[in-house]
Each structure stands twice: as structure tokens, then as C-alpha cells.
N, C-alpha and C positions, 0 to 999 in steps of 0.2 A: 678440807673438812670444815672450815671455819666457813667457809660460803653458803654450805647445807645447812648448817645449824639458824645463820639467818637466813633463808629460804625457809625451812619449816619454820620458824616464829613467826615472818610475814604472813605464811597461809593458814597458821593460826590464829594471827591477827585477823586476816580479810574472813574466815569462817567465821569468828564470834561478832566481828563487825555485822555481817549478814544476819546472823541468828539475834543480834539485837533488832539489827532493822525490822526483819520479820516479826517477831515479839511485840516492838510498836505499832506494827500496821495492825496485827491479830487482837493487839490491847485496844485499840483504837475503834476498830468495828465492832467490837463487843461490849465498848463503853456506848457508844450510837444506838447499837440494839436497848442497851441498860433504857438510853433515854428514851426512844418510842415505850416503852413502857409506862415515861408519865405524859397521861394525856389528860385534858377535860372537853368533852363533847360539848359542842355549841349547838344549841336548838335552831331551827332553820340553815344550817349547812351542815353537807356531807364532810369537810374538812376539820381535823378536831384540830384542838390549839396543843399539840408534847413541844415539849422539853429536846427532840429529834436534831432539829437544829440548829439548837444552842452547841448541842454534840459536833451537831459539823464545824461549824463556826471556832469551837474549841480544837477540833482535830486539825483544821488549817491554820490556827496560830501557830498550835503547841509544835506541828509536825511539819510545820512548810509544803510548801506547793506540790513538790513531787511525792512525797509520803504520804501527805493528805490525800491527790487524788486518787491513788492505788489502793488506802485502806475505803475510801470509798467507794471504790470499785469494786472489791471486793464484799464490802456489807450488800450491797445492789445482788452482788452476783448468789451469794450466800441465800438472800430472800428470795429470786428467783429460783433457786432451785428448790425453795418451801422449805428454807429453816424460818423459825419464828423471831424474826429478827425486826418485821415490820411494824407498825402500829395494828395492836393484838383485836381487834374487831374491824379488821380491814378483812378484805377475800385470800388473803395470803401469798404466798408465791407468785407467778409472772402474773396473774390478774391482776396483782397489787398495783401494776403498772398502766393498767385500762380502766383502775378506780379515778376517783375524782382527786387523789392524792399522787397520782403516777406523776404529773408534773413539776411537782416539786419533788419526787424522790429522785427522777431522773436527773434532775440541776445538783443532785448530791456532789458529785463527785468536781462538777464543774463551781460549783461555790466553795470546796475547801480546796483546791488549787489557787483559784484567783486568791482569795483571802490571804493563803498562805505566799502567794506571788507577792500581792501588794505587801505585807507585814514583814518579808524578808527584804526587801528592796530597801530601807530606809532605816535611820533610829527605831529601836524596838519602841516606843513610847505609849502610852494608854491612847494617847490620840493618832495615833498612825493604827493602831489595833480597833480601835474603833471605828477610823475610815475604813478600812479591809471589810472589816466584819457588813459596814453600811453596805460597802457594794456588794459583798458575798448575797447580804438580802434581797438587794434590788435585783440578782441574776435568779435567784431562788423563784420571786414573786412574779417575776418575767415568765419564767416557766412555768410554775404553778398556774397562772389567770390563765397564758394560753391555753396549756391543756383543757382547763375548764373551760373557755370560749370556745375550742372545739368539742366539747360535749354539750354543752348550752347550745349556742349557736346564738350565742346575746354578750356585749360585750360589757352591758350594765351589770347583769347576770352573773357573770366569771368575778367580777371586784365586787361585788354583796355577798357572793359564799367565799370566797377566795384572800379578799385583803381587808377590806371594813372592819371585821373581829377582831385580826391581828394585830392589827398596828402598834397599841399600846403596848400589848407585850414585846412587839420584835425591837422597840425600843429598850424598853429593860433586858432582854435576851444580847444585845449589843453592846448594853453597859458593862451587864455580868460577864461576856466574854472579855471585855475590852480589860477589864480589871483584873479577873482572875489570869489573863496573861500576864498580865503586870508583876501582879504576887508573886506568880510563880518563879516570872527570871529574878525575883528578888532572894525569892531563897535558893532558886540554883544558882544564880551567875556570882553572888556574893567571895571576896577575895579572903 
């Protein structure tokens, strides 16, 4: 009898473990949607500058490589199916993916895994969070120009709508992630 009773506590346990994991992933792609929501439109490119991912960037610190790219597989799968989860003056749904933004949506999922790869692999430190987050961008903007250079078919073209605008902010976008990872394990991990 004493065997059973820890058996059911364990598949108690692995149940509420699961329904947190899922909770995180669900919280997670519905913080991402939060962030497409702020955007400001740049005159002369189709590509607007949100807040989308800094979301990612936060989802691969906060949740590591394997949570990260599931919940953003899921935000992906979510918009393709035509929830409003993408940036709200885009074509919506699977088109969102043949816009001039499809190439940086698609790296979604591939930016908050590495991020969260590199950030778990070493001391949590502001500066290991902010190399992640660097390279998280550089896979982003990889994606993002090609797309665009396959719609252009100019590769001067793809990096004037594509990364020019950006920059400065993906700089700050890197800091703010890098830091607010920092805060946070300061008030969780605290003894």
C-alpha cells in the first residue's frame, strides 16, 4: 500500500510539472503576441520596428532553449492559423509569412532556442545574456534580409528596408533583455 501512495504523488507530481510547463509555453506566446502589438512604422520600409523580439529574446532567457522554441512554435502556428497574434497591420495568418516580415517571423522559434542554448550553457551573467541575446539577432537579421533579398532581388535593397533602421534599437532591445534577465534571477534565485 505504501508503494501506491508514492506512485500516485509521483503522477501527481509529473501532472502539475506538465501543466506548469504548458502554462509557461501558453504565457509565453501570448506575452510575444502582447509585444507585436507595439510597433512604430518606418516610412520607406515595409518592416515596422515592435517590441516582438525583445519578446523572443525574453522567452529564450527566461525559458531556455527547449521551452523557448516550442512556445515559439507555437505563437508561429497560432498566427498561421489566423489568430491575431502577429504584427496587427500585417496580411494576417499564413500570408504573414509571404510578407516582407515572414523572414524574421520564421527565425522566431530558431532565435529563442539558440539564445536560450547559449544563456543556459554557462554563468547566468548580464554579459553571457547579452552575448545570447547578440547572436539570437544576428540569426533573426540572417533570416529577416534573406527573405527580403528574395523578394527584392537586390542585396543593397534587403539591408535599407531590413537592418539600417534597426540597429540602434536592436542594441537597446539586447541591453533591456540582457538586464531584465539579470533582475529577475535576482528576485528568484535569491536564498
Amino acid at each position: 500500500m505504501k508503494d501506491s501512495g508514492i506512485t500516485v504523488a509521483a503522477h501527481r507530481h509529473r501532472a502539475l510539472d506538465l501543466a506548469m510547463q504548458a502554462a509557461l509555453i501558453v504565457g509565453a506566446t501570448f506575452f510575444v503576441a502582447f509585444c507585436a502589438r507595439i510597433y512604430l512604422r518606418i516610412p520607406g520600409t515595409p518592416v515596422p520596428l515592435t517590441v516582438q523580439n525583445l519578446g523572443v529574446l525574453l522567452v529564450g532567457l527566461g525559458l531556455g532553449s527547449r521551452r523557448g522554441f516550442v512556445a515559439l512554435v507555437v505563437y508561429l502556428s497560432l498566427g498561421a492559423l489566423g489568430l491575431p497574434v502577429f504584427y496587427p497591420l500585417g496580411p494576417g495568418g499564413f500570408l504573414q509569412f509571404l510578407s516582407p516580415t515572414g523572414g524574421y517571423l520564421i527565425a522566431y522559434p530558431l532565435v529563442a532556442g539558440l539564445v536560450g542554448y547559449i544563456f543556459e550553457r554557462s554563468q547566468p551573467t548580464f554579459w553571457r545574456a547579452a552575448l545570447a541575446a547578440t547572436a539570437g539577432e544576428l540569426v533573426l537579421f540572417v533570416c529577416g534580409i534573406s527573405w527580403l533579398y528574395v523578394l527584392t532581388h537586390s542585396l543593397a535593397k534587403a539591408f535599407g528596408l531590413g537592418l539600417y533602421w534597426f540597429i540602434f534599437a536592436e542594441v537597446i532591445k539586447v541591453l533591456v533583455a540582457a538586464g531584465a534577465v539579470r533582475s529577475w534571477q535576482g528576485l528568484f534565485l535569491r536564498d
